[in-house]
KEBA-695046 format. One record per residue (C-alpha): residue number from 0; residue in one letter; y, x, z. Coordinates in steps of 0.5 Angstrom, whole numbers. Last residue first. Example, Ala and Ser with C-alpha at 12.3 -4.5 7.8 and 13.67 -1.06 7.14 Angstrom:
<tordos>
tordo pos=1&code=S&y=-2&x=27&z=14
tordo pos=0&code=A&y=-9&x=25&z=16
</tordos>
This chain:
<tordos>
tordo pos=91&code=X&y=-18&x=2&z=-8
tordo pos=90&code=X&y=-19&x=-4&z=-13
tordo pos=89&code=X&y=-25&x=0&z=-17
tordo pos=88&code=X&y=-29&x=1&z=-11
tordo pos=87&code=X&y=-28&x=-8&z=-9
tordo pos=86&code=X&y=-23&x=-11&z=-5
tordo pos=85&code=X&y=-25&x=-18&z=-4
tordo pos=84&code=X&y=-20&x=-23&z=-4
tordo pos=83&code=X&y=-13&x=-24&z=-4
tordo pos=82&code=X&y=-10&x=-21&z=2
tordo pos=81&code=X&y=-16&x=-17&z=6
tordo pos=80&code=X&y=-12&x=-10&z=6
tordo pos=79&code=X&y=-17&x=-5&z=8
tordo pos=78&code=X&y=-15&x=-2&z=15
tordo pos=77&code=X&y=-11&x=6&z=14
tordo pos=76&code=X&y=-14&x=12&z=15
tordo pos=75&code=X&y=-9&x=18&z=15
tordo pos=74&code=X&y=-10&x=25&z=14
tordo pos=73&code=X&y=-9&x=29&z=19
tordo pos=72&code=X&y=-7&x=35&z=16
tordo pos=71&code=X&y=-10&x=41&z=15
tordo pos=70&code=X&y=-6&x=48&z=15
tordo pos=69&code=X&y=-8&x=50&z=22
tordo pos=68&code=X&y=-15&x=50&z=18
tordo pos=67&code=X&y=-13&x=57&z=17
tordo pos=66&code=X&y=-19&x=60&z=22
tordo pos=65&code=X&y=-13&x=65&z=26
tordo pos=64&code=X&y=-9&x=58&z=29
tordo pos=63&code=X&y=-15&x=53&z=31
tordo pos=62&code=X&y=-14&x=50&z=37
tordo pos=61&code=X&y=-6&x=51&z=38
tordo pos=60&code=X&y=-6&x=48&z=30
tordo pos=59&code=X&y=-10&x=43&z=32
tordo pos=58&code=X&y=-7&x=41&z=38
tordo pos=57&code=X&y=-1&x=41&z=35
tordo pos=56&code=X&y=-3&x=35&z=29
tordo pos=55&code=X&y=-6&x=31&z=34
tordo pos=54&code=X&y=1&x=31&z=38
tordo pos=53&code=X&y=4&x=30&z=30
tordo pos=52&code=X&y=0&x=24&z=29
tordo pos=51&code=X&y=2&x=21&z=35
tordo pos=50&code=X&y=9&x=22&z=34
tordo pos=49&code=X&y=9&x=18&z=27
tordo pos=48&code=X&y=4&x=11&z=30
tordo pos=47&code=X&y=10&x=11&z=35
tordo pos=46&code=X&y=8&x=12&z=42
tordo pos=45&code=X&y=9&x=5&z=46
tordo pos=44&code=X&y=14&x=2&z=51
tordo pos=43&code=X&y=16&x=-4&z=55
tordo pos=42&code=X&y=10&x=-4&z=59
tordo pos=41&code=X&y=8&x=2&z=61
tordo pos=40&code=X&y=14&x=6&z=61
tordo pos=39&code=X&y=19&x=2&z=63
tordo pos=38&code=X&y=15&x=0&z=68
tordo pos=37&code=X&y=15&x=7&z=70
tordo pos=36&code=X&y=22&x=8&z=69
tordo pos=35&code=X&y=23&x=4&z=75
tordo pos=34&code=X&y=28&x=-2&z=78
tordo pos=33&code=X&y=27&x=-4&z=70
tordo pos=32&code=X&y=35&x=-7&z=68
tordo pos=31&code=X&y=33&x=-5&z=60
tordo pos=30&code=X&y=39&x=0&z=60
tordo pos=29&code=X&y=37&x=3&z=66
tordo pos=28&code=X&y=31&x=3&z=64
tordo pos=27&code=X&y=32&x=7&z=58
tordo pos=26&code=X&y=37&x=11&z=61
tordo pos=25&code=X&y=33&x=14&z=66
tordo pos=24&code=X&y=26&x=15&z=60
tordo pos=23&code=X&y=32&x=20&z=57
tordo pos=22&code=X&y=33&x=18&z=49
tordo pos=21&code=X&y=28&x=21&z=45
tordo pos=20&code=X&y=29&x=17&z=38
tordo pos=19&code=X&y=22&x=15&z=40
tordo pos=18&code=X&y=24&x=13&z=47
tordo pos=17&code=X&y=30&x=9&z=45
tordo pos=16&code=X&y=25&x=6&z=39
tordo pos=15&code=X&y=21&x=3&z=44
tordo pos=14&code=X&y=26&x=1&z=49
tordo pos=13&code=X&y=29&x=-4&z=43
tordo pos=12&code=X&y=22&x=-6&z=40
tordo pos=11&code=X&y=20&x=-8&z=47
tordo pos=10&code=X&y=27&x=-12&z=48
tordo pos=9&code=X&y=26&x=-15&z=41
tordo pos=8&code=X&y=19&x=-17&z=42
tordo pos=7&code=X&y=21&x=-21&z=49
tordo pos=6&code=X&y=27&x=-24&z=46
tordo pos=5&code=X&y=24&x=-27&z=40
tordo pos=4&code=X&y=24&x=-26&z=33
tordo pos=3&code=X&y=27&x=-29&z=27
tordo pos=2&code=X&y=27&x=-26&z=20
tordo pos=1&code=X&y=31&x=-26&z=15
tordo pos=0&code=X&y=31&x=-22&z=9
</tordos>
């Protein structure tokens, strides 16, 4: 599969997947050539859909440890999919 993407997305993917790989925010910008790690931050990077379910999940098992709920697991909840028409209960 071939697909072409531009330079910017491609530096926002790159400092993204440093950071969820836990690379040290310093070394991040210093490879992104950002005077600050704050802009490397907030613009170049975002939580990967995956870490922020796992910060939920610890909250909840902090939040509730002796009530056996800290055995529920974030259930996820995705768009419907909208490609060839109208999705009826039974295509679900």
């Amino acid at each position: 599969m071939h697909k072409r993407i531009g330079w910017h997305t491609f530096r926002h993917t790159y400092s993204s997947t440093l950071i969820a790989n836990g690379e040290n925010v310093k070394v991040v910008q210093e490879l992104m050539s950002h005077a600050s790690s704050r802009f490397t931050l907030e613009v170049y990077t975002q939580a990967t859909t995956k870490a922020k379910r796992e910060a939920q999940q610890r909250i909840v098992e902090v939040m509730l440890p002796d009530e056996g709920l800290a055995e529920i697991r974030l259930q996820r909840r995705d768009p419907p999919e909208v490609l060839g028409g109208d999705a009826t209960n039974e295509d679900r």
